[in-house]
py3Dmol code that shows the C-alpha trace and the ligand (Angstrom):
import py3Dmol

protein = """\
ATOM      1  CA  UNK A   1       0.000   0.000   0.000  1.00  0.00           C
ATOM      2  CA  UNK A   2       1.755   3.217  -1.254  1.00  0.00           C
ATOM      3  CA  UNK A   3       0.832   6.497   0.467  1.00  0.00           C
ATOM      4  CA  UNK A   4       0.678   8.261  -2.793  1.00  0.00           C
ATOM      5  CA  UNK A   5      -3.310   9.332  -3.919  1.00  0.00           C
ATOM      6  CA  UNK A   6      -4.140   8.230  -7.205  1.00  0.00           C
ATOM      7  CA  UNK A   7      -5.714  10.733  -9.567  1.00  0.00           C
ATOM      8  CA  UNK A   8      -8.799  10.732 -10.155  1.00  0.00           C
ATOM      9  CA  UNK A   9     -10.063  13.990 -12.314  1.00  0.00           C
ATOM     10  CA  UNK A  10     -13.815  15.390 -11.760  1.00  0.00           C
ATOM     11  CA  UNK A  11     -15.616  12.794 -13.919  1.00  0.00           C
ATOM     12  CA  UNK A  12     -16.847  10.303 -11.337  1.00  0.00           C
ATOM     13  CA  UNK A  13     -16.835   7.614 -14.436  1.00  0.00           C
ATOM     14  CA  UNK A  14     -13.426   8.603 -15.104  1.00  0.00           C
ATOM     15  CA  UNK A  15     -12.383   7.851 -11.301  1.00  0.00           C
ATOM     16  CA  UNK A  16     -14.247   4.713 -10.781  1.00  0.00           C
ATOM     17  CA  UNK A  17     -12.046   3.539 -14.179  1.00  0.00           C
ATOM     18  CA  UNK A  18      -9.257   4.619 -13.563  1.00  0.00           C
ATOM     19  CA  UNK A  19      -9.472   3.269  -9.921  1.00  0.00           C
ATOM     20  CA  UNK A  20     -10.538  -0.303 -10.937  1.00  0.00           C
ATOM     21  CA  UNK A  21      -7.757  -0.780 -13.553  1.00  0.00           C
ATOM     22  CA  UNK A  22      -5.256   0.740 -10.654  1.00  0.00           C
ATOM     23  CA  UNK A  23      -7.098  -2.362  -8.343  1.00  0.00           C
ATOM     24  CA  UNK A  24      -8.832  -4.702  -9.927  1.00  0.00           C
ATOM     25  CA  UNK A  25     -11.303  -7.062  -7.888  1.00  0.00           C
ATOM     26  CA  UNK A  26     -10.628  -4.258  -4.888  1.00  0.00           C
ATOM     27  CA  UNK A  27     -12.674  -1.308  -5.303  1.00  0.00           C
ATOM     28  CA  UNK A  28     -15.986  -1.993  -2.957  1.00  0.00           C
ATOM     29  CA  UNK A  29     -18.706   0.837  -3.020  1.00  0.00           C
ATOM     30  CA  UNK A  30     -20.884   0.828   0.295  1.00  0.00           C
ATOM     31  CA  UNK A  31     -24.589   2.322  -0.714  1.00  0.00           C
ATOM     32  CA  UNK A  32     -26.725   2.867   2.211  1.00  0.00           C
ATOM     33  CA  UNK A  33     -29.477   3.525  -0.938  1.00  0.00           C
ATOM     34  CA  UNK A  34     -29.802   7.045   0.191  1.00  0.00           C
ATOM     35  CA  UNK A  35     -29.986   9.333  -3.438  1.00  0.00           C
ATOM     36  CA  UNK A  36     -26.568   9.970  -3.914  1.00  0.00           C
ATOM     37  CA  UNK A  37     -25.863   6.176  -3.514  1.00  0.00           C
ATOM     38  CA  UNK A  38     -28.714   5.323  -5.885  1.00  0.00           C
ATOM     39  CA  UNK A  39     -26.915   7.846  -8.754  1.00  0.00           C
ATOM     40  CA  UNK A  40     -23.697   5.763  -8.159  1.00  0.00           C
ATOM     41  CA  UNK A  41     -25.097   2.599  -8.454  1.00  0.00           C
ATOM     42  CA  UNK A  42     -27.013   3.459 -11.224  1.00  0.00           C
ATOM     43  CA  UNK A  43     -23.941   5.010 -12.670  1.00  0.00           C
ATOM     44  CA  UNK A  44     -21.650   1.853 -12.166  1.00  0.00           C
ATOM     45  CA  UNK A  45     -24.160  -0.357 -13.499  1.00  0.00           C
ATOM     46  CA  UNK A  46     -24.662   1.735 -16.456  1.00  0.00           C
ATOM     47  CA  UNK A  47     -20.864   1.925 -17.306  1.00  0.00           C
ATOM     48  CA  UNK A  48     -20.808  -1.858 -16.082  1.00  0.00           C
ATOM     49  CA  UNK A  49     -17.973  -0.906 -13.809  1.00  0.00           C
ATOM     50  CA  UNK A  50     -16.173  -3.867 -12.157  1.00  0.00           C
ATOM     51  CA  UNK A  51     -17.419  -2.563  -8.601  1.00  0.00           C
ATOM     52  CA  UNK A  52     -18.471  -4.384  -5.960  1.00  0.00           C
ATOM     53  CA  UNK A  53     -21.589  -2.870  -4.371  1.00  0.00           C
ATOM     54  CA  UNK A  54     -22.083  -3.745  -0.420  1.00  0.00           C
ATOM     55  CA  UNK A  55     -24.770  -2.395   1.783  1.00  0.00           C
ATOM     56  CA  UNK A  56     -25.088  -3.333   5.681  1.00  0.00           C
ATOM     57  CA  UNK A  57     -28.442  -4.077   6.955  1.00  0.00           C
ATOM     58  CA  UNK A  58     -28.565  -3.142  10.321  1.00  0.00           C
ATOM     59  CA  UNK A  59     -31.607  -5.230  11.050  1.00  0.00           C
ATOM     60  CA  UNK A  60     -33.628  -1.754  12.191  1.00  0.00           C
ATOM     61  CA  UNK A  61     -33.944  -0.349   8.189  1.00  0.00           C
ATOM     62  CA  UNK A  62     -37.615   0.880   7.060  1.00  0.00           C
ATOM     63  CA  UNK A  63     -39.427  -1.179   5.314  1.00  0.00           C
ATOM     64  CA  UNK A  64     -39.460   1.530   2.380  1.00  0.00           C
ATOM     65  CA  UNK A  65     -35.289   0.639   2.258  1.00  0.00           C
ATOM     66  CA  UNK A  66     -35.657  -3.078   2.792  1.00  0.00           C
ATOM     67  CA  UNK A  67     -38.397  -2.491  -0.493  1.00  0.00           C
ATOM     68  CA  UNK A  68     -35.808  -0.288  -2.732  1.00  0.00           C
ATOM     69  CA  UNK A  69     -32.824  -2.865  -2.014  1.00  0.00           C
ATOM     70  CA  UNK A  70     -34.900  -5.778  -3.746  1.00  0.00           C
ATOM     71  CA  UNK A  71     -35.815  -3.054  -6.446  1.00  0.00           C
ATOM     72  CA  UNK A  72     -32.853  -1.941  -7.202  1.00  0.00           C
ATOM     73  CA  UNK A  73     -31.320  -5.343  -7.079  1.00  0.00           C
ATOM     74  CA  UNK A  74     -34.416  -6.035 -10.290  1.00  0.00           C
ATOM     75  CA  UNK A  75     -33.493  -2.910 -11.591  1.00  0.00           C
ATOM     76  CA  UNK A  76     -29.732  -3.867 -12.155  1.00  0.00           C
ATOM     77  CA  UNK A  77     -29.124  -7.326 -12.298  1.00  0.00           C
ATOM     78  CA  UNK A  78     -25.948  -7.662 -13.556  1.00  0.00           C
ATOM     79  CA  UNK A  79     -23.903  -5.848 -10.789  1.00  0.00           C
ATOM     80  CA  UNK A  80     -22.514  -7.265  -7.827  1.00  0.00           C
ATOM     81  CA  UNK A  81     -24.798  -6.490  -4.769  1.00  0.00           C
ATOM     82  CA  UNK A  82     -23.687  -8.413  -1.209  1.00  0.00           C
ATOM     83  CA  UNK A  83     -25.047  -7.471   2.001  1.00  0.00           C
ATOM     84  CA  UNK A  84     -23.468  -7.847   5.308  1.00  0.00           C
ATOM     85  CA  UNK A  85     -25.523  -8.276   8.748  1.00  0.00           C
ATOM     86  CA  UNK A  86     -24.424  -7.886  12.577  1.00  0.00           C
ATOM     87  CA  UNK A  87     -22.426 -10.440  14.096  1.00  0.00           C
ATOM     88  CA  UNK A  88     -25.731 -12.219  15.909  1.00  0.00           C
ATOM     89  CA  UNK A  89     -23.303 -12.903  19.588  1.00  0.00           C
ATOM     90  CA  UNK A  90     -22.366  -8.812  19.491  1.00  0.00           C
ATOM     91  CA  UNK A  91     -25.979  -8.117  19.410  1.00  0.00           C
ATOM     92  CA  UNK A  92     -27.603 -10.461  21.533  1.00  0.00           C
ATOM     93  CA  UNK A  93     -25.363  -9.209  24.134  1.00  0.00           C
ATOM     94  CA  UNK A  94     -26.208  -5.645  23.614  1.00  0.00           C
ATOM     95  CA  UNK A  95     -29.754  -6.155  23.455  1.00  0.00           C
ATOM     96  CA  UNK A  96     -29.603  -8.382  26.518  1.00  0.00           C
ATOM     97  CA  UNK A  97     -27.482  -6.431  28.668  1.00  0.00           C
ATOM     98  CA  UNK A  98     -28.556  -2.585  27.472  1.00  0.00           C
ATOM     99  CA  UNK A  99     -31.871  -3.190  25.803  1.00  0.00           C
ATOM    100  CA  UNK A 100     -32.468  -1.466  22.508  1.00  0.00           C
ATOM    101  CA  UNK A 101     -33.998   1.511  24.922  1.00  0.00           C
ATOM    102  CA  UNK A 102     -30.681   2.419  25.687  1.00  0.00           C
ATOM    103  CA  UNK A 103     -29.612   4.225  22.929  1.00  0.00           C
ATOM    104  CA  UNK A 104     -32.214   7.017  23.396  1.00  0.00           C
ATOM    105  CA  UNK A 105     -30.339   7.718  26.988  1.00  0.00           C
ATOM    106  CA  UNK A 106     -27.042   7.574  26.384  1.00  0.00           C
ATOM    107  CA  UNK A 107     -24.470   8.125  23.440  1.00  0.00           C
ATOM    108  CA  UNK A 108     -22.016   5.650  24.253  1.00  0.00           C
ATOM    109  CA  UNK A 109     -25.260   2.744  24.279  1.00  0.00           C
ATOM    110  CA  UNK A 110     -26.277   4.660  20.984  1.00  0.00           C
ATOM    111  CA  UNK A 111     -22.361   4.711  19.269  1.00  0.00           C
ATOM    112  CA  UNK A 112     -22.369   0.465  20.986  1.00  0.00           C
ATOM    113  CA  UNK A 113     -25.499  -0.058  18.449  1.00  0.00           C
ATOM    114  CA  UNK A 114     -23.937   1.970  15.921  1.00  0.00           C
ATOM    115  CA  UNK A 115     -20.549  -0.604  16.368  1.00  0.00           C
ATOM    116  CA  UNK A 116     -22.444  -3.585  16.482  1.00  0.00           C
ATOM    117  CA  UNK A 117     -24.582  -2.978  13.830  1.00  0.00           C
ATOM    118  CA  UNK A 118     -22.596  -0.947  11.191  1.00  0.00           C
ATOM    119  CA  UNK A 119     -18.811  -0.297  11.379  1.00  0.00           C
ATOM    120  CA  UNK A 120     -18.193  -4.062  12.679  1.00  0.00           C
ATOM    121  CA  UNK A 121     -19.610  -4.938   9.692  1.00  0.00           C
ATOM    122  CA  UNK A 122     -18.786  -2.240   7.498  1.00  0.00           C
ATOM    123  CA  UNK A 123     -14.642  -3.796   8.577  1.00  0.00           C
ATOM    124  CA  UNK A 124     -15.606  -7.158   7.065  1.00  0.00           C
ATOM    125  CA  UNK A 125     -17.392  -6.036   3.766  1.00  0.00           C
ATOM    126  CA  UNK A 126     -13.577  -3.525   3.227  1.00  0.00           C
ATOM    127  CA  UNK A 127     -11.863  -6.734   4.412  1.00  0.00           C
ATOM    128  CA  UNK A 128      -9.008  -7.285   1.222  1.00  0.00           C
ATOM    129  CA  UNK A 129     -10.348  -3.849  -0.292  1.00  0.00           C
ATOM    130  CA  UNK A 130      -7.991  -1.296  -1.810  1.00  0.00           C
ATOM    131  CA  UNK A 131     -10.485   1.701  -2.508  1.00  0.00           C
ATOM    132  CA  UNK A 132     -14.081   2.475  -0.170  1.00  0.00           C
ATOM    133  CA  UNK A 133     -16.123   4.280  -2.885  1.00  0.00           C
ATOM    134  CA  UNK A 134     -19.129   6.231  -1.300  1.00  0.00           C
ATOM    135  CA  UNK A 135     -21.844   8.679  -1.733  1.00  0.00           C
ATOM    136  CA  UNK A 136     -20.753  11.344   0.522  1.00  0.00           C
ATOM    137  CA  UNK A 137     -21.425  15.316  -0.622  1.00  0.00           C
ATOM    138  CA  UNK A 138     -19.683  18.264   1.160  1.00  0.00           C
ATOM    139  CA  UNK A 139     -23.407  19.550   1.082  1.00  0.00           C
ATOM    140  CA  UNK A 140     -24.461  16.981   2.970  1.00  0.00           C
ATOM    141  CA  UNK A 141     -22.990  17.402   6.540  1.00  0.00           C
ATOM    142  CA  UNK A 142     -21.319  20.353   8.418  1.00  0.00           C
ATOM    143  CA  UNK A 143     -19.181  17.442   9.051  1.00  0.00           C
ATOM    144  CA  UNK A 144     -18.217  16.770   6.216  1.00  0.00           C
ATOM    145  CA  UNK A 145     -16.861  20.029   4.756  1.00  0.00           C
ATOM    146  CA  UNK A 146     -13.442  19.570   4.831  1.00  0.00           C
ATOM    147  CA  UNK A 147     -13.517  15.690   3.398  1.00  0.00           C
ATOM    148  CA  UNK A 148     -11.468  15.627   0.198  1.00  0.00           C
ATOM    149  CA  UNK A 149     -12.444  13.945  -2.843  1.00  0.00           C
ATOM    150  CA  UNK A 150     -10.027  11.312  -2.555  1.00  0.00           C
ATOM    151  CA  UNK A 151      -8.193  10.252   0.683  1.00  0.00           C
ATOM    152  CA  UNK A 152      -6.543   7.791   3.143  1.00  0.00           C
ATOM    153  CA  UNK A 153      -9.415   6.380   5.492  1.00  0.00           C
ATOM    154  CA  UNK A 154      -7.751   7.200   8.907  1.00  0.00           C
ATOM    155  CA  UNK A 155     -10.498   3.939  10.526  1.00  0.00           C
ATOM    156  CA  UNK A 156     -10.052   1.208   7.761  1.00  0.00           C
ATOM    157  CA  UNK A 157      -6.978   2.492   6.145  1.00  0.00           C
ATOM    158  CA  UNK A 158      -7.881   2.002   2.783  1.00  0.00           C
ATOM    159  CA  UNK A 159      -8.245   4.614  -0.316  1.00  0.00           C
ATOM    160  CA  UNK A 160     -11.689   6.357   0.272  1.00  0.00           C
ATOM    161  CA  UNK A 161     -12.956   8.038  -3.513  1.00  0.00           C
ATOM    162  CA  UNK A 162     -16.269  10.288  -2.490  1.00  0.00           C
ATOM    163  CA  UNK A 163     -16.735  11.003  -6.721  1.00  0.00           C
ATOM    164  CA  UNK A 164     -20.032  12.791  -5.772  1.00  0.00           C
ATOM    165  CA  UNK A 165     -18.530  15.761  -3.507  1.00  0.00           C
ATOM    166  CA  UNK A 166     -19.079  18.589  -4.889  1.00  0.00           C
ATOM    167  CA  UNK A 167     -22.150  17.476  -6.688  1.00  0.00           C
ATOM    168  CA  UNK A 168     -25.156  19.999  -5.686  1.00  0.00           C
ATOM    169  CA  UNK A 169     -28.387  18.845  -4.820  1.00  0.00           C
ATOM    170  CA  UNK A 170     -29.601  19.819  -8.588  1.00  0.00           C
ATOM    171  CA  UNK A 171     -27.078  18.105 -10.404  1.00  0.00           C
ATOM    172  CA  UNK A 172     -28.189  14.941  -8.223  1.00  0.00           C
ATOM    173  CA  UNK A 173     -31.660  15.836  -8.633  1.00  0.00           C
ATOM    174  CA  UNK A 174     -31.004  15.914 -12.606  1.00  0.00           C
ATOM    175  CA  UNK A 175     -29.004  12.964 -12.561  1.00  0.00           C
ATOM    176  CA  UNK A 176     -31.650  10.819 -10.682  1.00  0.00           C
ATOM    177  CA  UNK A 177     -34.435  12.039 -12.524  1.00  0.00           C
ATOM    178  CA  UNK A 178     -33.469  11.992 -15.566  1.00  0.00           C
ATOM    179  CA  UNK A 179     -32.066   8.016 -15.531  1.00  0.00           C
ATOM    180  CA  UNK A 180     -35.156   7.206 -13.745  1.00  0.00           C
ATOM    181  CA  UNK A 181     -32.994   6.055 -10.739  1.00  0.00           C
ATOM    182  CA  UNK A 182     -35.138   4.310  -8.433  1.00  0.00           C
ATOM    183  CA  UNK A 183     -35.185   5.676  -4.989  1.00  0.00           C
ATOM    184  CA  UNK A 184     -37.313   6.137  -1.281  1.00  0.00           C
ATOM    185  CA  UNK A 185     -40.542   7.155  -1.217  1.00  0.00           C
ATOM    186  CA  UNK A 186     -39.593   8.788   2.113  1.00  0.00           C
ATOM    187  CA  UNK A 187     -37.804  11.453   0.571  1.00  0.00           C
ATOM    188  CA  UNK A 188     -41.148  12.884  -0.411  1.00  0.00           C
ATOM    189  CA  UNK A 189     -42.215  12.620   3.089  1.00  0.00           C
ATOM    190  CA  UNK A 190     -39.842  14.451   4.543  1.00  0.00           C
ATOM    191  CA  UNK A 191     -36.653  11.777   4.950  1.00  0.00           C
ATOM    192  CA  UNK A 192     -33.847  13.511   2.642  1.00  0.00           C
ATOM    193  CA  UNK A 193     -31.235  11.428   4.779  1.00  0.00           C
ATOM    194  CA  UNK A 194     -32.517   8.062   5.587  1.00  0.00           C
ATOM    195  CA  UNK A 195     -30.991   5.846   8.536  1.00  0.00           C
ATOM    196  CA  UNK A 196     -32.200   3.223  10.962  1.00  0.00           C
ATOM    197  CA  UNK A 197     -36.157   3.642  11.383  1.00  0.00           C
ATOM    198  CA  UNK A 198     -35.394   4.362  15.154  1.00  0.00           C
ATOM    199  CA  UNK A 199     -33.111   6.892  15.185  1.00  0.00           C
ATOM    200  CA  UNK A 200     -34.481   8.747  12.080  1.00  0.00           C
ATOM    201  CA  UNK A 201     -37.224  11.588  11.598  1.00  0.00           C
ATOM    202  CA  UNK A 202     -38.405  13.677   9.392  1.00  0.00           C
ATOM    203  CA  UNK A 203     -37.134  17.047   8.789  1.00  0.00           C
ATOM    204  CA  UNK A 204     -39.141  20.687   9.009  1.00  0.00           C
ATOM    205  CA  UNK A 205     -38.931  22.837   6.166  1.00  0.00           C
ATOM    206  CA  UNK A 206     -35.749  24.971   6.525  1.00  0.00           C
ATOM    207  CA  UNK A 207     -33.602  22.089   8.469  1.00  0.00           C
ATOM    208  CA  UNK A 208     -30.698  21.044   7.675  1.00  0.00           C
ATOM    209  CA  UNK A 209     -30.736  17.784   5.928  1.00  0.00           C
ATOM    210  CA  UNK A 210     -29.028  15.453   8.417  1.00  0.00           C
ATOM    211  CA  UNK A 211     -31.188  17.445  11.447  1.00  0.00           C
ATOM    212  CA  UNK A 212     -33.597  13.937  11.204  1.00  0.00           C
ATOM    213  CA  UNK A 213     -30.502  11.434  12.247  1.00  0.00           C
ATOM    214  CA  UNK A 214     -30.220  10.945  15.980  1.00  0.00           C
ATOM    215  CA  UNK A 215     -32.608  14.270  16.147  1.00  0.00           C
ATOM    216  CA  UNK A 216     -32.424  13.729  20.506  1.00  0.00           C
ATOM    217  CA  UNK A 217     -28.503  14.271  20.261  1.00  0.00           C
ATOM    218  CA  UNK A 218     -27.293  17.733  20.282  1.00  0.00           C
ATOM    219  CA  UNK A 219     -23.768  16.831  18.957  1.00  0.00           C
ATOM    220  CA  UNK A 220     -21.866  14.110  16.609  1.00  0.00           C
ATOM    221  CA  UNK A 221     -25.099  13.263  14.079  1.00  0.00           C
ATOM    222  CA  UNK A 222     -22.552  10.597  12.541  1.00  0.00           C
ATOM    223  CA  UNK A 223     -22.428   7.025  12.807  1.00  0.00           C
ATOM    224  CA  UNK A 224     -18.873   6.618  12.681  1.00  0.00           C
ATOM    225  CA  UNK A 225     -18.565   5.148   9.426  1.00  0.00           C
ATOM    226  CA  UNK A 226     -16.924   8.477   7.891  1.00  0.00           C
ATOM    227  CA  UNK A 227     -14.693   9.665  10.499  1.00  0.00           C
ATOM    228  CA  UNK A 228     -10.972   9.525  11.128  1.00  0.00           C
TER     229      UNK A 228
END
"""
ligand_1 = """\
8
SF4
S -28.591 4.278 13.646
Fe -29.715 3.703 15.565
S -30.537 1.628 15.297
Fe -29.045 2.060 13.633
S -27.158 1.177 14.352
Fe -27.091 3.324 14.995
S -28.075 3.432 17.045
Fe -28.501 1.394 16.176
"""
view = py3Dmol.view(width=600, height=400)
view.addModel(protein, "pdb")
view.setStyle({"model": 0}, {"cartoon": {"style": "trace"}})
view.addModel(ligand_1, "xyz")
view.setStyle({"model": 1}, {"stick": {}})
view.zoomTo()
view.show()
């Protein structure tokens, strides 16, 4: 593993090439089926690039997700769609010892779940991969401001290619509607960033879009997937 970044231009088609000739079989894209990951996968299926798509079912999705993964899955046949569930020991023992309850009172019990249920797995679905593609947009998050279109993953240590980052929410609106992308029907109710069904709500009109996720914390509103 070299610590030089590989370049990857502004065309996210270009990238996602240039990245799977650079390591082919090792390029994994994580979609959590939110609308920027529905534009990628529609956008790596249309280019039938070699990517490997992954998503992590934490076991607490809406049914409206659980719905869209078989959908798209029918919608794109051909591309290479695994997902990866919680180790079943890590969570019995958090549900037995902390009950589900828990994560509403504290945010250790809440970043526990978080573990347990997404960046455990998230480690084995990278596990032999050279580049983490994902769906992240600097408009998305304060958070998320300073993340750079292609980097060094300070958790996993692996090359982490965001090719949607400075896309604005038009172009992704364009891009989605005019492919015919499939995608939530909660984003019309409200959802624009969708999560586990208990720790997500519905935005008011002038939110921000993340203000939904973990709504009862007044910090972090991450996961811990895209840190470090
Ligand atoms: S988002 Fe909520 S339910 Fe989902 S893993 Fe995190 S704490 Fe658990």
């Amino acid at each position: 593993m070299t610590n030089a970044l590989p370049l990857v231009g502004n065309d996210p088609v270009v990238g996602l090439s240039n990245l799977c000739q650079q390591f082919p079989g090792q390029v994994v894209f994580t979609t959590s089926l939110g609308l920027e990951d529905q534009a990628l996968t529609d956008l790596i299926a249309r280019h039938q690039l070699p990517v490997r798509l992954v998503t992590l079912d934490t076991g607490r999705l809406f049914y409206e997700t659980y719905d869209l993964i078989d959908r798209t899955r029918s919608m794109y046949p051909d591309i290479d769609f695994d997902t990866f569930v919680p180790d079943p020991q890590s969570l019995e023992a958090f549900v037995n010892e902390q009950g589900m309850a828990s994560i509403f009172k504290t945010v250790e019990a809440r970043k526990t779940c978080c573990r347990i249920r997404k960046i455990d797995p998230l480690k084995r679905a990278l596990d032999g991969a050279q580049v983490w593609v994902t769906g992240l947009r600097s408009a998305q998050s304060e958070n998320r401001s300073d993340t750079a279109k292609i980097e060094r993953d300070g958790m996993t240590g692996v090359l982490k290619y965001n090719p949607l980052l400075d896309w604005t929410d038009g172009e992704l609106d364009t891009y989605v509607n005019s492919h015919s992308v499939p995608t939530n029907p909660l984003h019309r109710k409200g959802y624009p960033s969708i999560g586990c069904a208990p720790c997500t709500r519905a935005v008011l009109e002038g939110e921000h879009p993340r203000a939904g996720r973990w709504w009862w914390e007044q910090s972090s509103k991450e996961c811990g997937l895209h840190k470090g």
